[in-house]
N, C-alpha and C positions, 0 to 999 in steps of 0.2 A: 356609572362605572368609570366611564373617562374622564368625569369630572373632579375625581380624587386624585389630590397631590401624591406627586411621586417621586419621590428626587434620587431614590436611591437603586426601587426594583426597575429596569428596562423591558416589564414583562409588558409585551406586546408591541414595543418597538425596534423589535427587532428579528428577523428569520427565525434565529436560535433561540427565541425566548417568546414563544407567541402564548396569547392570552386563550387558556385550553378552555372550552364550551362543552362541560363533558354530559353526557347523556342525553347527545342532541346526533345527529346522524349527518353526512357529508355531503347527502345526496338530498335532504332536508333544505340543506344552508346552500346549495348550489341553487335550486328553486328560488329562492326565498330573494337571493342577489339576479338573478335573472329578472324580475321585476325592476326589484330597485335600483339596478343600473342596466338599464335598455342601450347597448349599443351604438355608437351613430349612425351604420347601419340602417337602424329601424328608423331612420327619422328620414334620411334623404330623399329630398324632392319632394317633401310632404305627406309619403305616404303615410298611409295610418298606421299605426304601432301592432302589429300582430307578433304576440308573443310564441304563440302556440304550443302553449304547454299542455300536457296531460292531464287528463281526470288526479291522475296521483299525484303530481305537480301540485297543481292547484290547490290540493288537500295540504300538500307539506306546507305551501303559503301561508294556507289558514293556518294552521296550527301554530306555526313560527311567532306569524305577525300576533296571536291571539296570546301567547305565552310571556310577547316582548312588549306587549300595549301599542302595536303599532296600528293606529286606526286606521288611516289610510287606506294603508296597504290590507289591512282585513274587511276592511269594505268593499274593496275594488275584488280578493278572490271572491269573495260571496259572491257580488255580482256575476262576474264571470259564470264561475259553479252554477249558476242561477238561469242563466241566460245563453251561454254557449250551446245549441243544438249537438254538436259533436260528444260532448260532456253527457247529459239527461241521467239524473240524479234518480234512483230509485225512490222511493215512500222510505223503505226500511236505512236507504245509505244518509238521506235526509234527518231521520231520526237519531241515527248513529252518529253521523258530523255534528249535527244540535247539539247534540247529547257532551261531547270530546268537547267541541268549542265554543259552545254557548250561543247558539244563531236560532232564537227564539219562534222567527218567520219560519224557518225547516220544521221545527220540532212541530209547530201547528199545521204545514202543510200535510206532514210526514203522515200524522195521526189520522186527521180528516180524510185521507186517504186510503188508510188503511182500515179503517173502523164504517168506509160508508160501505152501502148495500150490496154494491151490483162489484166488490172488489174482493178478490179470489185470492188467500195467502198461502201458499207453503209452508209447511211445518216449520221448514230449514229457516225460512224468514221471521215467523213468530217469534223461534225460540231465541233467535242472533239476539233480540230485542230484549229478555227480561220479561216477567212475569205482572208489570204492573203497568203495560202501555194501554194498552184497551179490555173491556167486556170481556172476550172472544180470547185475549191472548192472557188472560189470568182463568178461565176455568180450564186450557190447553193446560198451562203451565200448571194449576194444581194440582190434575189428573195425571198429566206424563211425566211432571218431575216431583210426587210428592215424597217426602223424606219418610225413609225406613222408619219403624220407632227405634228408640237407643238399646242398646245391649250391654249391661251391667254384668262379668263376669267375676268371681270370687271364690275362695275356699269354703270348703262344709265349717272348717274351726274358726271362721272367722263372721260365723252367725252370733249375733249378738244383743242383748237386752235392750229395747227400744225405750225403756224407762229410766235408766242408771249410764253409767257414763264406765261402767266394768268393760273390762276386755275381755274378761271369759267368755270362754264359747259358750253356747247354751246347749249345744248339740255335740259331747265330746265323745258318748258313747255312737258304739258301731249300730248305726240305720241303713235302712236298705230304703229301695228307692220304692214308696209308693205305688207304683206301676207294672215298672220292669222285675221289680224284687230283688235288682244288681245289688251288692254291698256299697253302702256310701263311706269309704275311709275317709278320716280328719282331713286329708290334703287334696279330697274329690275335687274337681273344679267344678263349679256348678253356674247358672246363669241366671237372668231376668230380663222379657224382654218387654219393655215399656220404660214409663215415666217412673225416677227412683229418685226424686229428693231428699237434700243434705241434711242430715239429721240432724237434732238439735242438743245430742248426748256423744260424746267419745272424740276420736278425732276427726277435724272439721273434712278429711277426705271420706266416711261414714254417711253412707246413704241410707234411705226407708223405704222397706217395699214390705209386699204381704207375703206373708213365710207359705202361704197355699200355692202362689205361682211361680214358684225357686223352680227352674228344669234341671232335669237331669241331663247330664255329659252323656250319658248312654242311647238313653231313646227320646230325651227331648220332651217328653212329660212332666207334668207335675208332681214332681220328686215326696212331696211330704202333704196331698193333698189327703184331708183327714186327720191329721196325729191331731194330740191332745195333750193339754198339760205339761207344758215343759214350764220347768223351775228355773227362774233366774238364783241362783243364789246367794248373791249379792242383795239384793233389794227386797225377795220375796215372791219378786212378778210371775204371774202365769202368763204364759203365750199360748196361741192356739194356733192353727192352721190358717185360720178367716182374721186372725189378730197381723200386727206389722210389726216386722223383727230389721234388726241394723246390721248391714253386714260393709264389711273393708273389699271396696275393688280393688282387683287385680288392677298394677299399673299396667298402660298401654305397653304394646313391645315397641322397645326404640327402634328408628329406622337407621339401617347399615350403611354409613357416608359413601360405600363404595359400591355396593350392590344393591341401592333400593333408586332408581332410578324415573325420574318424570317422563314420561315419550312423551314427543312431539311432534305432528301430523304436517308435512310437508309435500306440493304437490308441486313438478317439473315436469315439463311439459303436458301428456296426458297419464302421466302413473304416481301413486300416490304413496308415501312415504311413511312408516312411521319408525322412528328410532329414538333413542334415550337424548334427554336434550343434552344431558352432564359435559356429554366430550363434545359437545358443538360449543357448549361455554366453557369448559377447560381450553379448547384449541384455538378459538378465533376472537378475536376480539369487535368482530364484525358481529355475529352471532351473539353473544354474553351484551352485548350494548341493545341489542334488540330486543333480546328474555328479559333483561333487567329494567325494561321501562314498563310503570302501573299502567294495569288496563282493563275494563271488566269485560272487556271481546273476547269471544272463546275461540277466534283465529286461533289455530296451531292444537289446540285441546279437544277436540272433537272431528271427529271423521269428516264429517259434511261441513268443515269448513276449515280446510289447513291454507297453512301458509303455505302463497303460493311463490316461487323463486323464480320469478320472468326472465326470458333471454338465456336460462341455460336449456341443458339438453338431458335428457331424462339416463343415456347410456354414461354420460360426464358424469354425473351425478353419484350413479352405481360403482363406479371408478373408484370414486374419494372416500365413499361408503366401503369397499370390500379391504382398506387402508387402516379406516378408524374404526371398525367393526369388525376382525378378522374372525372367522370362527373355531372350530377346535380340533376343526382337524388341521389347522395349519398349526398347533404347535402338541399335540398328542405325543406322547413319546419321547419328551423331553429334546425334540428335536429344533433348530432353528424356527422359526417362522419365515415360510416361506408361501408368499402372496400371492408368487406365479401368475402376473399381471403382465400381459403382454407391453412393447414399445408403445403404442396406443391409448394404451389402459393407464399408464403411469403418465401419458403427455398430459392422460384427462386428468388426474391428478394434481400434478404438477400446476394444473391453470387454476382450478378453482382455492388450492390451499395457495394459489398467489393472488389471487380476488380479493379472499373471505381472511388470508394477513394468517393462514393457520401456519405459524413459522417452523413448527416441530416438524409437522407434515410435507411441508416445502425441502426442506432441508432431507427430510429421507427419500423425497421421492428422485430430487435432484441425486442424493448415492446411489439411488438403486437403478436410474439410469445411467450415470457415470458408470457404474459399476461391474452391470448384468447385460448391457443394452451396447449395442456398436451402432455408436453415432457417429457420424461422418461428418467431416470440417465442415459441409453446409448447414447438412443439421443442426449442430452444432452452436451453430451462428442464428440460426433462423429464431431456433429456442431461446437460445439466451436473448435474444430481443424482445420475440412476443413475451417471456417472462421474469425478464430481467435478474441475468443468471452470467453474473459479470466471469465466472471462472470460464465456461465455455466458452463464450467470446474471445477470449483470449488465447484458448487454446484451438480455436477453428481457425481463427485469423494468423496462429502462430505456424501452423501446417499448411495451409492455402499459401501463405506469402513466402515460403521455404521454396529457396533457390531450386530446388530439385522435384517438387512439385509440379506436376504436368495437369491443371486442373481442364476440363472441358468449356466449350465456349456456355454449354447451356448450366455449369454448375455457376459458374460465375455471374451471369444476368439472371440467375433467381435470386443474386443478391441484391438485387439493385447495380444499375450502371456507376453508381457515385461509387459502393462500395468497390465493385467489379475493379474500378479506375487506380482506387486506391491499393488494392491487392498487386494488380500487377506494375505499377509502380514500385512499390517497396521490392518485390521479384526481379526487377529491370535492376536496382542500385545494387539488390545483392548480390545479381551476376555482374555487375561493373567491378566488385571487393574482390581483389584477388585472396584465391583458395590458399590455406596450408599456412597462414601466417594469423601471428598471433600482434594486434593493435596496441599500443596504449600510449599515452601522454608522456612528456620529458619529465614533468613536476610529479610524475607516479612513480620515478624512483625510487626506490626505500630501503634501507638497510636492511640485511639478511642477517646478522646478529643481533638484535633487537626488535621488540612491535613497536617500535616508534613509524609516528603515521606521519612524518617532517620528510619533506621530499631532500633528495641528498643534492639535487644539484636545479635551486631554487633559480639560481642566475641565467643569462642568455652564454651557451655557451658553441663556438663555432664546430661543425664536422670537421674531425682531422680531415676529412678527403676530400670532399667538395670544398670546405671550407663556406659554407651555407651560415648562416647562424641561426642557432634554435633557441626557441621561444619555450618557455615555462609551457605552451600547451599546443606545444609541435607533437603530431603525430607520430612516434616513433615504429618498428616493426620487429619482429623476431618468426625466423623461420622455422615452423616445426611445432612442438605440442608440448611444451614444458611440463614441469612437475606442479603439483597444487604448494602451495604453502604451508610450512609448520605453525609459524607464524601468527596468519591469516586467511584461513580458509576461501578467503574471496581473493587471494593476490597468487602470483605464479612466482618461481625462483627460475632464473635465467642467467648465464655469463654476461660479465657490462661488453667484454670486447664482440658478441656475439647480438649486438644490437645495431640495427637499420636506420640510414638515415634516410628520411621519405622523399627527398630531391634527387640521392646520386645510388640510392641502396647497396651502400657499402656501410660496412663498419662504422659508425660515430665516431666512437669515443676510442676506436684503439691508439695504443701506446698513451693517454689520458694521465696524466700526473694523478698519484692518489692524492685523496681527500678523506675527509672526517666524518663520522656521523655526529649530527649535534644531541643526537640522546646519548649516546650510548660511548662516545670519541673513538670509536672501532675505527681503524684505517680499513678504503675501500680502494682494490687497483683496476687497473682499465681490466684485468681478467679474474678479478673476484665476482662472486655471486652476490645477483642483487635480489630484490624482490621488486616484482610492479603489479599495480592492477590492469586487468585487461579492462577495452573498452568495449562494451556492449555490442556486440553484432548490428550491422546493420539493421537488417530486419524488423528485430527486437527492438531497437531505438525509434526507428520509424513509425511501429506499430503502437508505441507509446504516445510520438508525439501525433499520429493522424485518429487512433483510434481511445486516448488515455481518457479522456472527457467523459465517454460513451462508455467506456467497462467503471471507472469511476463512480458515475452515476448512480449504477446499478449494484454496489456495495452501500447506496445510503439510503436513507427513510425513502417510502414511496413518494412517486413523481408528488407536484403540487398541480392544484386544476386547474387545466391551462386557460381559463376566463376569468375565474377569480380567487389567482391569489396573484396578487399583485406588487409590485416593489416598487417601493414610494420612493418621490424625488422629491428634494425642496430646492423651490425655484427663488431667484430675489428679484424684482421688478421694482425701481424706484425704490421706496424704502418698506413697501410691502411685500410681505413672505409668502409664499404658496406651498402648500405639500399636497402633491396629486400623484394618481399610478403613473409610474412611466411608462407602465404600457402601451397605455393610448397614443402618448406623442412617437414612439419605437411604430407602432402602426401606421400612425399617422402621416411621420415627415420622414426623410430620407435624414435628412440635416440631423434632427436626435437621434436617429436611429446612430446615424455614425460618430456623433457626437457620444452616446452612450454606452457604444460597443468600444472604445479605446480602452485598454486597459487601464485600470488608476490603482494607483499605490495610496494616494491621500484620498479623507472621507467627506472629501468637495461635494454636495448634494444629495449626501448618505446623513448627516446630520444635521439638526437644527442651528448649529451655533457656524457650522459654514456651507450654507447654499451657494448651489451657481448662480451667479449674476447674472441676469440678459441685460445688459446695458445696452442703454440709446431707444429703449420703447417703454411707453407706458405702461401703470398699472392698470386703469381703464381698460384698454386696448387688448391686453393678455386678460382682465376677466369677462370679456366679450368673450372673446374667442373657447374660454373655460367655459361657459355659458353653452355653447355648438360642443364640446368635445365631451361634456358629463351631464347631459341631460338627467335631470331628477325624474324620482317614481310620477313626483305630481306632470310631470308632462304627458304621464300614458295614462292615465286615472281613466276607467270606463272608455278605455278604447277612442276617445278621441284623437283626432290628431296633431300631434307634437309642434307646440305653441308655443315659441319662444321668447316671446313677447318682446323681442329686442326692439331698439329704435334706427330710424336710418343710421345716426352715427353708432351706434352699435356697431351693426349688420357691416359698415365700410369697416372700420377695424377688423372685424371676426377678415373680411377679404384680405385687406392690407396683409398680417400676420401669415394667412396661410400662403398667400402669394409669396412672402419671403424664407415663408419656411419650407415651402418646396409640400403642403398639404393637399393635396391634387381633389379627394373628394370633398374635403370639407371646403376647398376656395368654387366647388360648381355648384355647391350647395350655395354659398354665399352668393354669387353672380345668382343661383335659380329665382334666390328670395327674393334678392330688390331687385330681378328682372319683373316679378313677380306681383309681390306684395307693394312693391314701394312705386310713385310715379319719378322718375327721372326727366329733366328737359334734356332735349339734348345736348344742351352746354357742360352739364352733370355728366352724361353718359362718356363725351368728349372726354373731360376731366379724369372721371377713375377710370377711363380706358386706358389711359398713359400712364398714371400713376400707377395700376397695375395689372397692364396688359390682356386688357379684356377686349380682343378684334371685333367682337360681334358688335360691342357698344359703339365701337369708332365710327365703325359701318353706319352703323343705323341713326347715331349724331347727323354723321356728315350727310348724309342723304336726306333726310327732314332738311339740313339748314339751305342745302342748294337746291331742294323744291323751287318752283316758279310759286309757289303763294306763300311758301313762308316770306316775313317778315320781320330782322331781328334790328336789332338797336346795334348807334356803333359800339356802347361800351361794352352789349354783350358779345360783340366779336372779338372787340379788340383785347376781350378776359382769355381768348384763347391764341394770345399772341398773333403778331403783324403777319408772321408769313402765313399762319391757316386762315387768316381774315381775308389775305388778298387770296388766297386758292379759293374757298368758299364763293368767295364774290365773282372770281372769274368765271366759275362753272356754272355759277346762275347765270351769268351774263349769256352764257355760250347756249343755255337751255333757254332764256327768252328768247332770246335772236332766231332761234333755227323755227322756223311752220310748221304746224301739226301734220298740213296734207301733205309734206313734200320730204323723200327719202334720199337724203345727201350719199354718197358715196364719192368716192378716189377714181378716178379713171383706171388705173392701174388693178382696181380691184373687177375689172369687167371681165370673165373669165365664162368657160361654154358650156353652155347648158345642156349637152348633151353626153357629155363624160365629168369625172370626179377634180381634173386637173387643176390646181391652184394656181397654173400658171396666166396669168393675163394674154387679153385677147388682142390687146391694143398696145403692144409694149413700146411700138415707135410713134415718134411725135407724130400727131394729127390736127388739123386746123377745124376748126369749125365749119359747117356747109353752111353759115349765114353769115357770120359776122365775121369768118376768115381767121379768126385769131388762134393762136400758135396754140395746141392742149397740153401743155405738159405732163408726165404721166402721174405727178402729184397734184392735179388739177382736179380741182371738187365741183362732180356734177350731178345732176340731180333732176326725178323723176316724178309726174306726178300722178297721183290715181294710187289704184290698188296694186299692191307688189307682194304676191303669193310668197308663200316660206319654201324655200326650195326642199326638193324632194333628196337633193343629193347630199345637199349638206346644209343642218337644219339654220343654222348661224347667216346661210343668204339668202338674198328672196330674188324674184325672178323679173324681170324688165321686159319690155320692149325697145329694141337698141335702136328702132328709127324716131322712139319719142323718149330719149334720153337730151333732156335740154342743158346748153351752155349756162354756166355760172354768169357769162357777161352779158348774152344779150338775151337768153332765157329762151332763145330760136331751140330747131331740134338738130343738136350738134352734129347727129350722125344721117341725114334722111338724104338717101340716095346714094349714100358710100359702096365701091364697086363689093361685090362681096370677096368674103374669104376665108380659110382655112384654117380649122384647130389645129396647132401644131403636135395636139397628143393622140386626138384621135381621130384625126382627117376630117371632119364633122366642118360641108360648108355652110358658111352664116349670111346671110344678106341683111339687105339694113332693118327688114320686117320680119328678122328670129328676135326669138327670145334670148337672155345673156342671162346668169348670174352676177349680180354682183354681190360685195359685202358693204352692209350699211358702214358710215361712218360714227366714230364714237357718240352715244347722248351723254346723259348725265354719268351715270354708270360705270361708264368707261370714262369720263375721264375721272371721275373718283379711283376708276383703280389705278389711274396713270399717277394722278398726283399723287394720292395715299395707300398705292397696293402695297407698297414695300413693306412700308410700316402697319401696316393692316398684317400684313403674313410673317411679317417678327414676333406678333403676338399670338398665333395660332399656334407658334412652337410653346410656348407658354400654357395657354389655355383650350381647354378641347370645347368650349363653348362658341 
């Protein structure tokens, strides 16, 4: 189909001209694109692809994929229908699927199941089937459904010679009925009931049967059993009673297009339906697409098995019915039809004839509530939403936002807050409009002796009083309520000297030199009558431009499905073209999204012949990343999970891209895979950390590199530039140097163990008790043995403050120091308490010293 030239029809590329699929169902083709375009969604983080669709679902699949020759995709529903626990296929639904799609495996399951020993059928299930599935289900079906014999009905004058090809009757004279002894006249109807084959004498619609079993109209016996010798006189022939005579059937009675009606067996929720199908396919187009698809299922046709109408309500239902089915006492009498359906009764109306598209129906029920029904501005609003009923809308919102309305705080937040905002908004401006004047433009001037629509004073022309100057679309004002226009029903007739100017509100134009009209060259004076249009009420304008979109909408074709109907973009990358939904990248990046919500006048990435450019990135690069954002059906085939068989430099692109497009799910998917899937050194990790801000990577780079066993080369440092070469080296340096047994801390950091206080315990200078030498309070000293994690605060651990040794001579700095006092919480210390201190930085710390900054620039970036 897409592969036929087309240069001239744009059927299918375009909104307005789409490629129509007719006698296929919406809710078919919604199933059927749910497979075949899985979500991104469904793939992040590797989970396995769960579609979870429905028994009926899965059914439209098949059918679809089986009608379009999509293998695939019809192997994969089988499967599922096959194997999903949630699903479990009946024997007889087995058979019936086989049977519709051709799934060979079913049809043998179905049978072997049904046909072995110890398996128990229901009538209802037999008969769904046909007459020729098994043994069991053909002597049912011969005995319960076997055919009446035919009934051949005819005139007495239309008994005829079984030898000759005459049309005389053989029987003109007056017979009475063998039996009954009734008078048989020439025009009796008489009958036969069995096998009457077409005779081989008269006209080819001349059947043959035996003139002994002709019944009588009356009592249904054998009208002429006995008689004797009847003369053809044409040919000669005798007939007898036991002989075969030719008689002309009565034609069939035609059926009445208006009143010979098919029912249709329909079941909602637990009560069961039956009505004429006629007005279901006259009224909807939902329904008539439904009857009109072949099928040999006797769904809908038989009691014990109607169509069932899932998700409505059995009272809704009765609703639409008492609508399309009135009875007679609503219009006896030649009176109105009147339904007398409560507000209720007609909302249930109103939703299902907007479901099922029954537009006749729609439309009366929407009069008869307008009409009979006092709907209140909320209502009003509520309705026209849930059913898309653009008049109401307009009129709820036109009353709600009317200056003089006093609405309730609780009518307004059942509209929603957004709406609620807007209403009183538009309320707020109309009481800022002063009352009693009437608005309009300087260039809405217009002659009063002519309908010329030529504004009379095009130019900028100054207020005699203020002397302001006014603009072609200066607000002007007139006090009071003029007259309508002869003219122009939509313009008002007003005095020119009797008009406002909006800066000093006095008179404009009085004493104004007259002028000309250019239609008509009528002279106008500063106190002749003009003609102007008004300008739109507040209100009204407001409610246009906040709510016009939204009543809009709701005078055109039904919504489209908001997952797939899509509006395609063509992209140009290098000198290769792309066309993809825009949806996905509007979901995806913030950047398209606002990029595609600007309004455009030209058809920049609406047409093949001018895509948008993305200049400055590959075409590689952007099919990577198309690769992550439109995963194929084959990625979800048999439930596996989504495989994208990309390569590292794939996977780096697909990141690069989203990182710059602001893709937030699709750049943690890419960091999850090659955190994942791919091994990275850490020079790698280093590397796309910066190029595009991935903190975790940086972290865990630079941590490997300033391990005490790592081991790197200079070139590989030196790839990551001189200054992270010499930090890197510094901090290993700082991690061999320091002892495993021995816990460095600051003197300054020596604070009391027996309260929370951060402050130091030692703030003033002290000398050492061995070697004398001066402590400064940034003086690193250090303890050896075990140093508990403090209970106060888990970040210190706890010391012995008489065996805290000096950095210089490794004595115990403090042993014998007189004691002394917490200044927080009077807590005294001698030299044999315990202290807090806080260790000094290892590797860790100083990683966050040299590179925390830039480690947490990227964490605004990415949530990895």
């Amino acid at each position: 189909m897409f592969s036929l030239p087309s240069t001239t029809n744009p059927e299918g590329r375009s909104r307005d001209n789409p490629i129509v699929l007719e006698n296929y169902k919406a809710d078919e083709f919604t199933c059927l694109l749910k497979v075949m375009y899985p979500s991104s969604d469904s793939f992040i983080f590797g989970k396995t692809i769960d579609l979870r669709l429905e028994k009926f679902e899965w059914m439209s699949v098949l059918k679809l994929s089986t009608i379009w020759d999509m293998q695939k995709i019809r192997d994969y529903a089988i499967h599922r229908l096959s194997t999903d626990a949630s699903i479990a296929l009946t024997p007889v639904e087995k058979i019936q699927l086989a049977r519709a799609h051709r799934v060979g495996a079913w049809m043998e399951e179905g049978l072997a199941t049904l046909t072995s020993a110890g398996h128990n059928s229901t009538l209802e299930e037999l008969a769904s089937l046909g007459h020729k599935t098994a043994f069991e289900i053909l002597w049912i079906k011969v005995h319960s459904l076997e055919k009446p014999p035919e009934k051949v009905c005819f005139r007495k004058d239309s008994i005829k010679c079984p030898k000759c090809s005459s049309s005389s009757s053989l029987l003109n004279d007056g017979h009475a009925c063998r039996q009954c002894r009734s008078h048989l006249s020439a025009d009796e109807e008489l009958s036969f009931l069995g096998s009457a084959p077409i005779s081989i004498f008269g006209s080819p619609c001349d059947r043959t049967l035996p003139l002994g079993s002709i019944r009588c109209s009356k009592c249904t016996g054998n009208a002429f059993y006995g008689l004797q010798n009847i003369y053809c006189a044409s040919c000669s022939n005798y007939s007898a009673y036991n002989t075969n005579i030719r008689v002309t059937p009565l034609p069939p009675a035609n059926a009445n297009p208006d009143y010979f009606w098919e029912t249709v067996f329909l079941k909602v929720e637990n009560t069961l339906f039956c009505v004429p199908k006629f007005h279901f396919e006259q009224t909807s187009e939902v329904f008539a697409d439904m009857f009109s698809l072949p099928t040999t299922d006797p769904e809908g046709r038989v009691k014990e098995k109607p169509i069932v109408l899932e998700n409505f309500k059995a009272d809704e239902f009765t609703c639409l019915l008492k609508v399309m089915y009135p009875t007679a006492e609503c219009s006896i009498s030649g009176a109105a039809i009147d339904l007398r359906l409560d507000k209720a009764e007609w909302i249930n109306v109103l939703k299902l004839s907007t479901i099922w598209n029954m537009k006749k129906v729609r439309d009366y029920a929407i009069h008869r509530l307008s009409k009979d029904v006092s709907l209140t501005p909320v209502e009003k609003i509520q309705l026209a939403r849930a059913h898309r009923v653009s008049k109401w809308l307009e009129e709820g919102l036109a009353v709600l936002a009317n200056a003089d309305r006093n609405s309730t705080r609780e009518e307004l937040t059942s509209l929603g807050h957004r709406t609620a905002f807007d209403i009183l908004w538009i309320q707020y401006q109309s009481l800022k409009e002063p009352s009693g004047k009437l608005f309009f433009r300087k260039d809405s001037i217009k002659c009063e002796y002519c309908s010329s629509s030529a504004s009379l004073l095009n130019g900028s022309h100054p207020c005699r009083q203020c002397a302001a100057n006014l603009a072609g679309d200066e607000v002007l004002s007139f006090a009071g309520s003029p007259p309508i226009s002869t003219r122009s029903p939509s313009d008002r007739v007003l005095n020119l000297s009797t008009v406002q100017c909006s800066k000093c509100s006095r008179n404009a134009f009085y004493s104004l030199p007259n002028f000309y009209c250019p239609s008509c060259s009528t002279a106008t004076y500063y106190n002749s009558n003009i003609r102007v249009t008004p300008k739109k009420p507040v209100n009204e304008q407001l409610i246009r431009d906040l709510f016009g979109a939204e009543i809009d909408s709701y005078q055109s074709t039904p919504p489209a499905a908001p997952d797939y109907f899509w509006d395609f973009v063509f992209l140009k990358v290098e000198s290769t073209l792309f066309c993809v939904p825009k949806f996905h990248f509007e979901k995806a990046s913030e950047v398209f999204a606002d990029m595609f919500s600007l309004p455009a006048t030209n058809p920049e990435g609406r047409v093949k012949e001018k895509p948008i450019v993305l200049q400055n990135y590959k075409a590689d690069e952007f099919t990577s990343l198309l690769k992550v954002m439109y995963p194929t059906a084959e990625c979800s085939i048999f439930g596996a999970a989504v495989d994208h068989q990309l390569t590292l430099a794939e996977w780096i692109n697909v990141l690069k891209l989203s990182t710059i497009w602001n893709m937030k799910k699709i750049r943690d998917y890419a960091i999850h895979r090659l955190s994942k899937d791919v091994f990275l050194t850490p020079f790698e990790k280093i590397k796309l950390a910066r190029a595009h801000r991935v903190s975790k990577w940086l972290e865990e780079g630079i941590t490997t590199l300033t391990s005490a066993d790592c081991r790197s080369t200079p070139e590989e440092l030196a790839s990551l530039g001189h200054q992270t070469a010499f930090e890197i080296l510094l901090i290993q340096n700082e991690v061999l140097r320091e002892p495993s047994d021995k816990l460095f801390f600051r003197k300054d950091s020596i604070k009391c163990e027996n309260c929370s206080s951060p402050s130091s315990l030692l703030n003033d200078s002290h000398g050492c008790r061995r070697c004398l030498a001066d402590l400064a309070a940034d003086e690193v000293l250090f303890s050896a043995g075990d140093a508990p994690i403090s209970e106060i605060t888990p970040s210190d651990r706890y010391v012995n403050l008489g065996r805290i040794q000096c950095s210089r001579c490794s004595g115990n700095a403090f042993h014998g120091i007189p004691s002394f006092m917490c200044s927080s919480c009077s807590y005294h210390l001698r030299h044999t308490s315990y202290v807090r201190v806080t260790p000094r930085m290892a590797a860790d710390k100083l990683i966050k010293e040299l590179f925390g900054a830039e480690i947490d620039s990227y964490r605004s970036t990415s949530s990895a």
